[in-house]
C-alpha positions as CSV (number, residue, x, y, z in Angstrom):
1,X,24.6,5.0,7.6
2,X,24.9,3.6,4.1
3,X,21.5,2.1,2.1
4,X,21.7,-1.0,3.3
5,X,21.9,-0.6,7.0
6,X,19.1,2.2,6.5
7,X,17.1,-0.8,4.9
8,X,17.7,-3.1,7.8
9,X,17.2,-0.9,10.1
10,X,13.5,0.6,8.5
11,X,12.8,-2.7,7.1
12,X,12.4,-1.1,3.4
13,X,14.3,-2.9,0.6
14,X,16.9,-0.5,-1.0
15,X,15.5,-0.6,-4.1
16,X,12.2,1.4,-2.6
17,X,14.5,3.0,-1.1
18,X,15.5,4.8,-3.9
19,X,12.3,4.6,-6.1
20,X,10.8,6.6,-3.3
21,X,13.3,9.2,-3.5
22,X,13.1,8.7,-7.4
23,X,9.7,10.0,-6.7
24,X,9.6,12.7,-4.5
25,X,8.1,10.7,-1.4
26,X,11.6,10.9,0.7
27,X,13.9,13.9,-0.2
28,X,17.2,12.6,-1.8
29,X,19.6,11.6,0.8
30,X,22.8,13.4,2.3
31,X,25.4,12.3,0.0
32,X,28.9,11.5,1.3
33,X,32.4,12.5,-0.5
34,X,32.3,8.9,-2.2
35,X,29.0,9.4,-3.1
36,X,27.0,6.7,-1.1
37,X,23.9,8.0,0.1
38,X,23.9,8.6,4.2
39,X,20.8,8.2,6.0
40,X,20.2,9.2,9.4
41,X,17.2,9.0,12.3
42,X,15.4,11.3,10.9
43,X,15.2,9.0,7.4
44,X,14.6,5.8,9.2
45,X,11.9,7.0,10.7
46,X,10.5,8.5,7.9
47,X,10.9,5.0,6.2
48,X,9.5,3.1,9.2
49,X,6.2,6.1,8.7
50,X,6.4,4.8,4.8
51,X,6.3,0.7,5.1
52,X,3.5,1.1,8.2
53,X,1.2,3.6,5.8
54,X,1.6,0.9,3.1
55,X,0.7,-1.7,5.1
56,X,-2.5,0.4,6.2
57,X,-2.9,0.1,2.4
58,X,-2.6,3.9,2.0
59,X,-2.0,4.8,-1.5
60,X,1.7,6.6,-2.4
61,X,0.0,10.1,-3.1
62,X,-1.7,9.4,0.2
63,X,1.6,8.6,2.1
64,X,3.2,11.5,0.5
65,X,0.4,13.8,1.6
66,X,0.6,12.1,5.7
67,X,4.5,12.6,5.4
68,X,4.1,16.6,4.5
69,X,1.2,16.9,7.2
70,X,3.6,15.1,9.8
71,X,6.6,17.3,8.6
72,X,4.3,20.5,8.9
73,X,4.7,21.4,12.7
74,X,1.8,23.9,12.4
75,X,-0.6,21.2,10.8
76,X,-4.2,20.7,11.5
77,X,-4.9,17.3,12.7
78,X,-8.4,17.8,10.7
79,X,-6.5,17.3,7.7
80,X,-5.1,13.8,8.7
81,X,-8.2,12.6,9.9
82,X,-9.9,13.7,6.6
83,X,-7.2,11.7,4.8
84,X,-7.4,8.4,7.0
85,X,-10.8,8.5,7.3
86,X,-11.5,9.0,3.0
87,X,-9.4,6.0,3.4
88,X,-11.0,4.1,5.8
89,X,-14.8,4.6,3.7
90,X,-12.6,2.9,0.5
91,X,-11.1,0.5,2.3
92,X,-14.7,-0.5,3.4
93,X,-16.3,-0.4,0.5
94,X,-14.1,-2.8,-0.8
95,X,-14.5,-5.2,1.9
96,X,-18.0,-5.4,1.0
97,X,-17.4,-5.9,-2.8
98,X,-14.8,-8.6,-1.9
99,X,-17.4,-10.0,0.4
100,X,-20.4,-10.4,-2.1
101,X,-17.4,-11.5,-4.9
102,X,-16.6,-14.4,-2.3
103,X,-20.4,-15.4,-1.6
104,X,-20.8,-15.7,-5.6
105,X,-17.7,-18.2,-5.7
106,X,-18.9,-20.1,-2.9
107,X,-22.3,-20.4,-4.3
108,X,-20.5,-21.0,-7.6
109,X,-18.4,-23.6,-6.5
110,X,-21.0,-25.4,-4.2
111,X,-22.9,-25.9,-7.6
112,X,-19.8,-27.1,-9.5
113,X,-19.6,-30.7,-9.6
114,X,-16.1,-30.8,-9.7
115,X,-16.5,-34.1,-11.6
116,X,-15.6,-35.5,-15.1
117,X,-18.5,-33.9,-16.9
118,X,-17.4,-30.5,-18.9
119,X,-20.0,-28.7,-18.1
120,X,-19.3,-26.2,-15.1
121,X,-21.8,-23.4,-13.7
122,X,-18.1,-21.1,-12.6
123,X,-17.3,-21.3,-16.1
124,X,-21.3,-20.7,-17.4
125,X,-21.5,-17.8,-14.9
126,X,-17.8,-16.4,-15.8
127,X,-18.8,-16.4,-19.9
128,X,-22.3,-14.4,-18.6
129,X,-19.9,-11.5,-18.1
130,X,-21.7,-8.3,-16.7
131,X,-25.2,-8.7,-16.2
């Protein structure tokens, strides 16, 4: 099947597609004698593997390192689980970080009078930088 039926079917755009064969995450594609690109099962599913890691938030290097363990028959499952779970501890912390950041805006904006006076404790706390 051409690029675009591989797209619908995977629900990958073409364009990443072909930047993830521009970068190594999907081997280049079976060329036919006109030169479109022919994908096949094997690529869809692949693709399918690709747009559900991303949406795990799993980083490229990351994907690329789940698709070689999945392709690798003989694999240890340690090394996936030592992959997802790294991930899961990041993913983690940065729910926490995203947490206290949303606490501080609520506080922030709870003290903002949100009136016609210039003076505005978000903006006051923003210009603090770093402390």
């Amino acid at each position: 099947m051409n690029i675009g039926e591989a797209a619908r079917l995977s629900g990958v755009s073409a364009k990443m597609i072909r930047h993830y064969e521009a970068i190594d995450l999907l081997p280049p594609a079976a060329r036919r004698d006109n030169s479109y690109r022919d994908y096949g099962k094997h690529e869809i599913f692949e693709l399918r593997f690709i747009r559900r890691a991303r949406k795990l938030g799993f980083s490229t290097s990351e994907i690329g390192d789940l698709l070689a363990l999945w392709r690798d028959k003989g694999r240890s499952s340690s090394e996936v689980r030592r992959i997802a779970q790294a991930h899961l501890q990041d993913l983690e912390i940065r729910i926490e970080e995203m947490a206290s950041m949303a606490g501080t805006l609520r506080h922030l904006v709870d003290a903002c009078h949100g009136d016609h006076r210039p003076d505005c404790p978000i903006l006051d706390d923003i210009g603090r930088g770093d402390e």
